[in-house]
MIZABA-230615 format. One record per residue: residue in three letters; x, y, z of N, C-alpha, C in turn. Coordinates in steps of 0.1 Angstrom, whole numbers, plus 2048, in hexadecimal, padded with zeros to 3 digits. Example, Ala and Ser with C-alpha at 12.3 -4.5 7.8 and 13.67 -1.06 7.14 Angstrom:
2
ala8847C784E87B7D384E8847DF84E;ser8807EA8478897F584788180084F;
***
This chain:
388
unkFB94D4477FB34DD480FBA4DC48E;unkFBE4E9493FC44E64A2FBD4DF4AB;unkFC24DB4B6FBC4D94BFFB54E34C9;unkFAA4E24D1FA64ED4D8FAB4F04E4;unkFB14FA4ECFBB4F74F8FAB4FB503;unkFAC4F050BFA84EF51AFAA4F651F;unkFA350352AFA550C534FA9504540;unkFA54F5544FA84ED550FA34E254F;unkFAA4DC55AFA34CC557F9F4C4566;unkF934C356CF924C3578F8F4B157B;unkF924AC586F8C4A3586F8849E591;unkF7949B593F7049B59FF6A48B5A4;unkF7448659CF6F4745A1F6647159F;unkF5E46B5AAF504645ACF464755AF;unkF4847D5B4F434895B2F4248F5A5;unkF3F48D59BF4149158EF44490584;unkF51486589F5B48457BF64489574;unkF6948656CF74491565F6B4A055D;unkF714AA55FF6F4B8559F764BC54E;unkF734C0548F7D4C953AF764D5535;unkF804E153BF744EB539F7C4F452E;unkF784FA524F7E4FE517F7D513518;unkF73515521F6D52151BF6752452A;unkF6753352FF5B53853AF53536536;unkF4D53752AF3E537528F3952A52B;unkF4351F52AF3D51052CF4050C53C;unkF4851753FF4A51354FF3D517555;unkF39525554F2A52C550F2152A553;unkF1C51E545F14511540F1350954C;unkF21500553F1F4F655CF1E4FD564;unkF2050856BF1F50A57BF0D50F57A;unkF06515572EFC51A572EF450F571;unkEF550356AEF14F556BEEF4ED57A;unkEFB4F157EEFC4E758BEF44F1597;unkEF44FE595EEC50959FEDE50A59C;unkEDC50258BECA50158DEC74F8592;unkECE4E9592EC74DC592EC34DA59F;unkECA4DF5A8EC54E05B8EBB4E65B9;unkEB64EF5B2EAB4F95BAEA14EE5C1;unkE9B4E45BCE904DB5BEE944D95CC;unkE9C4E05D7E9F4DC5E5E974E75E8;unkE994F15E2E964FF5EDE885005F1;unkE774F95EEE6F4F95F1E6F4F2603;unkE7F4EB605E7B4E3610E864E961A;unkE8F4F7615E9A4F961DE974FE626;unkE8850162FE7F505638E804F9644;unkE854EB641E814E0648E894D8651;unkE8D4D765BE934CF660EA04D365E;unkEA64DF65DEB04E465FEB74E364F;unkEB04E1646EB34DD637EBC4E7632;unkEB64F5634EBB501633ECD504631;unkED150263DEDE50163EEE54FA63A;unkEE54EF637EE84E462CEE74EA61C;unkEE04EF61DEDA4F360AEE2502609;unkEE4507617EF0515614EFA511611;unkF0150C61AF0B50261DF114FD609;unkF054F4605F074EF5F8F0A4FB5EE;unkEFF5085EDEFF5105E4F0B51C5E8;unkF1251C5EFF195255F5F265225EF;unkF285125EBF3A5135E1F355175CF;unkF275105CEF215175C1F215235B9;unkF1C52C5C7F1B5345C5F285405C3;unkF3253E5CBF3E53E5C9F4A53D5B7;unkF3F5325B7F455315A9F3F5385A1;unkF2F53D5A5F2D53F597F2D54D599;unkF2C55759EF2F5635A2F41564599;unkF4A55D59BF56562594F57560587;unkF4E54F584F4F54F574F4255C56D;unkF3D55D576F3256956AF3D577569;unkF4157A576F4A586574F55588568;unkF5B579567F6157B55EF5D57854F;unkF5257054FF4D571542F4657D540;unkF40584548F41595544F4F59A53B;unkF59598543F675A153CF6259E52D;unkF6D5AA52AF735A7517F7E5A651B;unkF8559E511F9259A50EF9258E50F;unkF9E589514FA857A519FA857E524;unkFA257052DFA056C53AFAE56F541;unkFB157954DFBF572552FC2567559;unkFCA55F559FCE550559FCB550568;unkFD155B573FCE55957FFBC556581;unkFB855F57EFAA55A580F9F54C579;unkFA7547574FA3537567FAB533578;unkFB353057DFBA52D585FB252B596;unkFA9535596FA55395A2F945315A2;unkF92536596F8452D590F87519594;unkF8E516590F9750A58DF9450659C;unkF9B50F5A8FA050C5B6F9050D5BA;unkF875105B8F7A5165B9F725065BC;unkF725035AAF6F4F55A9F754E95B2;unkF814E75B3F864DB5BAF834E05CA;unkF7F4EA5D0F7F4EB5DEF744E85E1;unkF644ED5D9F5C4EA5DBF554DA5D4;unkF5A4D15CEF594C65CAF634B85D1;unkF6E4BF5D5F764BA5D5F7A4B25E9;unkF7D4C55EDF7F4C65F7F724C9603;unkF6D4CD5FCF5F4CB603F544C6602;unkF554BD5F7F4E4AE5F4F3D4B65F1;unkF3C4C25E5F2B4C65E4F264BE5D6;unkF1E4B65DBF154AD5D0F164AF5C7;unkF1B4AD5BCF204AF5AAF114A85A5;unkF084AF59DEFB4A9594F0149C58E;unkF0849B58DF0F48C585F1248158D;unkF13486597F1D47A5A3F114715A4;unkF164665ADF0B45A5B2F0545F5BE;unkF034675C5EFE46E5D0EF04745C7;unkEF64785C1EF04865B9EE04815AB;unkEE74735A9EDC46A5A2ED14625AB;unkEDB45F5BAED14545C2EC845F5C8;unkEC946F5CAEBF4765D0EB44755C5;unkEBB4795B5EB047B5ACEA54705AA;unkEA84645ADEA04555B3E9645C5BD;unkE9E45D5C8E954625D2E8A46A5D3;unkE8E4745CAE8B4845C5E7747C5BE;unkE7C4715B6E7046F5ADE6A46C5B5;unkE6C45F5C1E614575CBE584675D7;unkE6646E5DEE5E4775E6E694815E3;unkE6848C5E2E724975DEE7349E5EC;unkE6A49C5F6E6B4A5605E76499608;unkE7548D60AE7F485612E8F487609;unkE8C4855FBE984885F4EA14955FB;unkE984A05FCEA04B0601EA34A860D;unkEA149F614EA54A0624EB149C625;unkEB048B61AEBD483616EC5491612;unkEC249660DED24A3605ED54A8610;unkED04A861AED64B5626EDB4A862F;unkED749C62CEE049063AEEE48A632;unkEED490625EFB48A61DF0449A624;unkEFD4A3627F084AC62BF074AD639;unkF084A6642F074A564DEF84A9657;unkEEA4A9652EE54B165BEE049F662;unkEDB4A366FED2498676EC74A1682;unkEBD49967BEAF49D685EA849468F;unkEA4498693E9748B699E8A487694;unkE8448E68AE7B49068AE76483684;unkE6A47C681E6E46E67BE6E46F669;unkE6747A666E6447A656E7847E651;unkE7B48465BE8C485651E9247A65A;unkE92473661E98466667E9845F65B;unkE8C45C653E8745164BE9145263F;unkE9146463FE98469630EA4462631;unkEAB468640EB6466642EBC459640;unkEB244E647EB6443645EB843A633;unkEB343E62DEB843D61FEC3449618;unkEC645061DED845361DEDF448624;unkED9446630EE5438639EE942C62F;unkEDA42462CEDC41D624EE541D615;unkEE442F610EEA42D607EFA42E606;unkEFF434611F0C436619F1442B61C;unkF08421625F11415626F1240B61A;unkF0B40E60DF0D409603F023FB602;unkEF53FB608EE93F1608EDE3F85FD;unkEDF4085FAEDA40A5EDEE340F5E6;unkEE340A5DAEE84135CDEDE4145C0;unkEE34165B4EDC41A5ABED34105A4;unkEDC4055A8ED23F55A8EC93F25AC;unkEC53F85BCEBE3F45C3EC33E65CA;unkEC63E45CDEC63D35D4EB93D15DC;unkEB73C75DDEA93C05E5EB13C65F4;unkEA83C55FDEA93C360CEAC3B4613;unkEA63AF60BEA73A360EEB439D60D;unkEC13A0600EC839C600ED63A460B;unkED03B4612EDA3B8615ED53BA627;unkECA3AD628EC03AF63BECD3B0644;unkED53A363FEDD3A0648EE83AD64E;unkEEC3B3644EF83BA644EF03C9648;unkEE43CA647EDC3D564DED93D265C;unkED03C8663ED03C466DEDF3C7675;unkEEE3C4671EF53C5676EF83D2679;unkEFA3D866EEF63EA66EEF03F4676;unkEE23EB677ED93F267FEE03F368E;unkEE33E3695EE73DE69EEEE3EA6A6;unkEF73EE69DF013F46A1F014016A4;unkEF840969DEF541A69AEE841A6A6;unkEE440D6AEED94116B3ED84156C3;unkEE64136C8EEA4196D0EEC4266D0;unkEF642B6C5EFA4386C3EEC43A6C0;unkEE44396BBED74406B6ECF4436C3;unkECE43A6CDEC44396DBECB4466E6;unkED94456E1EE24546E7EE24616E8;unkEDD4656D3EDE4706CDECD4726D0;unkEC54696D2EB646C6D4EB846F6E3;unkEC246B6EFEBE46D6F7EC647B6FB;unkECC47F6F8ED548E6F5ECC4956EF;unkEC44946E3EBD49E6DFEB44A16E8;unkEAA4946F0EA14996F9EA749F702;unkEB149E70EEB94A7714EB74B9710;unkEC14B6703EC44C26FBEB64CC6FD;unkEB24C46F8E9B4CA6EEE994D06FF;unkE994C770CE944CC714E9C4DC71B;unkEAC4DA71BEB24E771EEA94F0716;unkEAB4F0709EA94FA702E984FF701;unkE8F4F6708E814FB711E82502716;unkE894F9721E8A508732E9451272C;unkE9951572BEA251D725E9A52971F;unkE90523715E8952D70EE7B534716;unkE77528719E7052D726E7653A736;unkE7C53D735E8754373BE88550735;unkE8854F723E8D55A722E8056171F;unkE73557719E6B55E71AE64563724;unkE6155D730E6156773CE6A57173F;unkE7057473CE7B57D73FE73589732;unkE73584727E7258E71BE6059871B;unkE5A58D727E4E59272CE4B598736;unkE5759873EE5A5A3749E5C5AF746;unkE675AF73CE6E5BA735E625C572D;unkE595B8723E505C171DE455C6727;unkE405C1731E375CA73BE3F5D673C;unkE495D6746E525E1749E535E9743;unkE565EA735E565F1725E4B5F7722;unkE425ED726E325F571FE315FC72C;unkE345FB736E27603742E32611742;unkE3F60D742E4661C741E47622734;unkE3F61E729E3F62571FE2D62E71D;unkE23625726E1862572BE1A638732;unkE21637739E23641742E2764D73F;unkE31645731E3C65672EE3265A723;unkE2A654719E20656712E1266071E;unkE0F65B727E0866272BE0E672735;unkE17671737E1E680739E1C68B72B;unkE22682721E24686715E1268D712;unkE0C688713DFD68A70EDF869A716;unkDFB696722DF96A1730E006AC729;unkE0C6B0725E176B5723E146C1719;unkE0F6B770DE0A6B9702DFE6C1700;unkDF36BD70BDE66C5709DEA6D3714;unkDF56CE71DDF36DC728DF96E971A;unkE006E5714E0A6EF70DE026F3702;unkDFA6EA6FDDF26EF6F4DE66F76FD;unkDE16F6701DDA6FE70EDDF70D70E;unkDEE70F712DF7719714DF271F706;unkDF77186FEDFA7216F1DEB7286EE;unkDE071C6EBDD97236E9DD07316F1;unkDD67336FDDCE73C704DDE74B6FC;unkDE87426FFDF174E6FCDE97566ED;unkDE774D6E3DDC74D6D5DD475C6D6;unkDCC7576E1DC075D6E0DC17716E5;unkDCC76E6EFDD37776F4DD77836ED;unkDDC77C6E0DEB77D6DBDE57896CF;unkDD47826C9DCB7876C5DC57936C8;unkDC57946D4DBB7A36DBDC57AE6DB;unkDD77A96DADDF7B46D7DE87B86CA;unkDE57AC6C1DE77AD6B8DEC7BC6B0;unkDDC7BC6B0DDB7CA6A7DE37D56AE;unkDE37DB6B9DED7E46C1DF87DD6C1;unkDFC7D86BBE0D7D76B7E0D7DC6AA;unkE057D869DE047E2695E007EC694;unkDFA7F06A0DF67FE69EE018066A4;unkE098016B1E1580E6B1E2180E6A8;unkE228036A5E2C7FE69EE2C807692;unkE2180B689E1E81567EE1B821683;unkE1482768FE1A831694E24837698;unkE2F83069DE3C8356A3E45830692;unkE3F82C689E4482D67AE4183E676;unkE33842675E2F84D670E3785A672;unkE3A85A687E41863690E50863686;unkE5685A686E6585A67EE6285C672;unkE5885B66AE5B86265DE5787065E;unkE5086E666E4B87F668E5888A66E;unkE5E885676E6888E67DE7188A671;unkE77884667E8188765DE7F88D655;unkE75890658E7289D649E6E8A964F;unkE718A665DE6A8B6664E798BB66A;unkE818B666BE928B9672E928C4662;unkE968BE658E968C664CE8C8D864B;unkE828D464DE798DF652E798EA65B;unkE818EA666E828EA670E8E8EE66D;unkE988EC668EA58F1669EA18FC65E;unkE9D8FA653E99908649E94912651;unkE8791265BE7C91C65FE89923667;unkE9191D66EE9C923677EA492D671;unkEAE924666EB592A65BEAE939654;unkEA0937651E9E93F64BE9394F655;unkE9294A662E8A955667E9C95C670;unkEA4955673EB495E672EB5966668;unkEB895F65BEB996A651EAE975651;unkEA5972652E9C980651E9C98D65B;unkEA1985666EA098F672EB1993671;unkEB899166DEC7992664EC599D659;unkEBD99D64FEBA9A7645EB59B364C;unkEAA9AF653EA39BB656EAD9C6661;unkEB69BF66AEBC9C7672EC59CD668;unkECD9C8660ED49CE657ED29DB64F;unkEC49D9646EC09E3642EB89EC646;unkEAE9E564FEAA9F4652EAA9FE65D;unkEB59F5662EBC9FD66FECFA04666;unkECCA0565CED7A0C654ED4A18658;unkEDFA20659EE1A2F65DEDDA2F66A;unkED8A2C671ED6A2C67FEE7A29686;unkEE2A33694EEBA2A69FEE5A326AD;unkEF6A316B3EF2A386C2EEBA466C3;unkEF1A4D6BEEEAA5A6B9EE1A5D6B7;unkEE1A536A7ED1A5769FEC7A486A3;unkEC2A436AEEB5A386B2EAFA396A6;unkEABA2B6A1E9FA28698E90A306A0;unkE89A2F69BE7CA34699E73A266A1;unkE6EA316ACE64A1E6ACE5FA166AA;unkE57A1969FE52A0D690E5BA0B68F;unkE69A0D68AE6EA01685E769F668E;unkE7A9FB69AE7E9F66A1E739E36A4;unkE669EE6A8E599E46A8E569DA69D;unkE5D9DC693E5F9D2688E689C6684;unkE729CD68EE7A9C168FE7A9B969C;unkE749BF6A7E709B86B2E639AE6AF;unkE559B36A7E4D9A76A5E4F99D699;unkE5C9A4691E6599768AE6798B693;unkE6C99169BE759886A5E6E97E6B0;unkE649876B3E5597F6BAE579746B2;unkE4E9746A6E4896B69EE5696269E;unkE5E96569AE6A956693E6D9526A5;unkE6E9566B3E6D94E6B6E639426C1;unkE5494B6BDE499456BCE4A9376B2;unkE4B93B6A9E4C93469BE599276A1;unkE609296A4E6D91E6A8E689176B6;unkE6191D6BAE5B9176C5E5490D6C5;unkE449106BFE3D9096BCE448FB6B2;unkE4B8FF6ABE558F46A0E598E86AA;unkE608F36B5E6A8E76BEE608E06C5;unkE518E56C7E4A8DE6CEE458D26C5;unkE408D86C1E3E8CD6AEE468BA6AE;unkE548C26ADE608BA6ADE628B16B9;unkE5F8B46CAE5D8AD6CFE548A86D5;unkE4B8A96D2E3B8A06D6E3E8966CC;unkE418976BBE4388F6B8E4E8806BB;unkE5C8896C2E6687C6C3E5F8746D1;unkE5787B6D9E4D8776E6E468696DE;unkE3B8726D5E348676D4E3A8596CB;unkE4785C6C4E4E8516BEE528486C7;unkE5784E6D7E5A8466DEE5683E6E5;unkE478436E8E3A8406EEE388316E4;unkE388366DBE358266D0E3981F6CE;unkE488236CCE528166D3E5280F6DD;unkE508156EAE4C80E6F7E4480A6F6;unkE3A80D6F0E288096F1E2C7F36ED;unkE347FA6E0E327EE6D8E3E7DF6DA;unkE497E76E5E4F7DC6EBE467D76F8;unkE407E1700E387DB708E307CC709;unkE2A7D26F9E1E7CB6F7E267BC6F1;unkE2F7BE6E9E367AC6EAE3D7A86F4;unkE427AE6FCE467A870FE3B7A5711;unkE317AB716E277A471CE23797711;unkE21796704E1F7886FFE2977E701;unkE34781703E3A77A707E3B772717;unkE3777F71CE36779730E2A76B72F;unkE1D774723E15768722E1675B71E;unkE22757717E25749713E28740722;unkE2D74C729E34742737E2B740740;unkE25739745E1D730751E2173A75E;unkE18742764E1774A76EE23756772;unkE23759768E2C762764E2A773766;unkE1D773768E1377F76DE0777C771;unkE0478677BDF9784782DEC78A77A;unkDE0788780DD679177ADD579F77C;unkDDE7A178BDDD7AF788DE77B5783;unkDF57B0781DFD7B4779DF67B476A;unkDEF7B0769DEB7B0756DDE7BD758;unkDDC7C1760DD57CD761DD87DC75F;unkDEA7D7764DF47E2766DF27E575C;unkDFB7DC754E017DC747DF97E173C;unkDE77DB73BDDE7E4734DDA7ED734;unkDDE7EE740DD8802743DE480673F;unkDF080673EDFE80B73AE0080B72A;unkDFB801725DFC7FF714DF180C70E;unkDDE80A716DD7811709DD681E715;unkDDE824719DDB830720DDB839715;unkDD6847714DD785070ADE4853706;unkDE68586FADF485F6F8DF686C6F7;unkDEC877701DEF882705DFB888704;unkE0488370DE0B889711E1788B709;unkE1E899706E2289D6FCE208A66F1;unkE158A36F1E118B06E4E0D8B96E8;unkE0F8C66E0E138D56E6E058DD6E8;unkE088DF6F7DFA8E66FEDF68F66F8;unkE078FA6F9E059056FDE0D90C6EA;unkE009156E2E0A91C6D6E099256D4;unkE0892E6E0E039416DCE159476D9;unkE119566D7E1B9626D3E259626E0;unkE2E9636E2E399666EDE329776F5;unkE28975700E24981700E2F98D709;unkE3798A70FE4198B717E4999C711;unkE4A99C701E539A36FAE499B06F4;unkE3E9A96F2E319B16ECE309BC6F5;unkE299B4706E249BD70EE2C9C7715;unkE3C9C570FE469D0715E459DC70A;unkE469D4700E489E16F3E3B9EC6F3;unkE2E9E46F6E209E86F6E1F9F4706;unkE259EE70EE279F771CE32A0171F;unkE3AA03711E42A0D711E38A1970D;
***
């Protein structure tokens, strides 16, 4: 049987140990392993700045495992660059940036820890990656990372007793720098008081300022709001009492134009046809007549009260025809009137009260004027023929 060829071969020392990874899917396998086994931190990455430490850790993780799933999605054969890049993935985050491998001795002395108190264990994980607090419950944590660092715990345990001496000297030493970094932090702790104190007075100046000029432009707004609704509604009520006289000229100066296009047609016949008649009659029955021989005066008088009548008859027509384009026009003006004036009413003092007096007596005055007074016989032609 062949042998099975290796995708890589990684090796992580005391961080993990030798690697031999055959397959994505088993790369997969380990990185999804090593991304669950930490969770048991994240209940405490709220604490003592734990947080950023546990990004920090899951951030080369996650790195990895984001590429190996992508590519164990693909079909096919892996390209080599990317087995390659996976590869560079692993040794940078293990290697070169030293993140806790579940296998290393770091990684077993927290799971110790993890069993006695698991809040101090999370603290020790965040002081193996640099974090330091004051507080005394992660001091404590902290200080069993020290211990395990300078090599007085391991997986043995050793007595205290056998390692007082070489801790006492330890202590000795770090207890200066320790009385330093406590006295820097109080320094620090206190800037960062006044400082905040500063900015919250300041952020309480701002928000007065903010509220009372928002106080203000809110109460214009309100004023603003009711004057205009105010407007409108009186414009409303207004708007109402003329309403209907906008439909009513508006369908009357409709009526007037359909009326006059069907009376132009009428009107041009009655013309057309009382010519022709007074056209026949002179024709035939002034035949054989002339200078010599005068018609008869019946008949003469028959074509003169022809003539009466057609233009009695054209007369009254023409009067007809313009009283009507009068009163079309009358309705049109009536009925632009009456929306200018609704309109002057949207505007705030725009007219006076006695100007809106004018204007009513001007809209519902009668519409007299125009329609034909006068429709008797033309007596002019009668009483000459009659006084011969």
């Amino acid at each position: 049987m062949a042998k099975r060829k290796a995708l890589f071969t990684v090796d992580l020392g005391n961080n993990g140990g030798r690697k031999i990874f055959y397959s994505i899917e088993k790369i997969k396998e380990w990185i999804d392993y090593e991304h669950q086994y930490w969770n048991w931190i994240s209940p405490y990455n709220r604490e003592h700045n734990v947080l950023k430490y546990y990004n920090h850790h899951f951030q080369h993780i996650n790195q990895i495992r984001q590429l190996v799933h992508l590519l164990n999605q693909q079909e096919g054969e892996v390209e080599e660059n990317k087995i390659n890049e996976v590869q560079s993935l692993i040794v940078n985050a293990y290697k070169n940036n030293n993140i806790i491998h579940s296998k290393s001795i770091k990684a077993l002395y927290l799971e110790k820890l993890r069993k006695k108190n698991e809040r101090y264990a999370a603290y020790t994980f965040s002081y193996f990656y640099g974090n330091r607090q004051n507080h005394i419950d992660f001091i404590l944590a902290a200080f069993d990372g020290l211990l395990f660092e300078k090599g007085y715990r391991d997986l043995n345990l050793r007595t205290n007793k056998e390692l007082a001496h070489e801790l006492i000297e330890d202590l000795k030493e770090s207890k200066s720098e320790a009385e330093g970094l406590l006295e820097q932090s109080v320094l620090e702790s206190t800037d960062i008081v006044e400082r905040l104190e500063i900015i919250l007075e300041k952020y309480k100046e701002d928000f007065s300022t903010q509220l009372k000029s928002q106080n203000d432009e809110f109460g214009k707004l309100v004023q603003t709001t009711s004057e205009s609704l105010s407007n409108i509604e009186a414009v409303y009520d207004k708007k109402l009492a003329v309403q209907s006289s906008v439909r009513y000229w508006k369908a009357k100066a409709k009526s007037h134009k359909d009326f006059l296009d069907k009376f132009y047609w009428i009107f041009g016949s009655i013309i057309s046809v009382s010519a022709l008649i007074i056209f026949l009659q002179i024709k035939y029955l002034f035949k054989g007549y002339g200078v010599d021989t005068p018609p008869p005066y019946w008949l003469a008088a028959i074509v003169i009260l022809t003539m009466a009548v057609a233009i009695w008859l054209v007369r009254v027509l023409a009067k007809i025809m313009l009283s009507n384009i009068h009163l079309r026009t009358d309705a049109d003006e009536r009925r632009v009137m009456i929306l200018t004036y609704l309109s002057l009413l949207r505007r705030e003092n725009a007219i006076t009260e006695e100007d809106r007096k004018v204007i009513l007596q001007t809209l519902f005055r009668p519409s007299a004027t125009g329609i034909i007074k006068d429709d008797n016989l033309p007596t002019f032609l009668w009483d000459k023929f009659t006084s011969t």
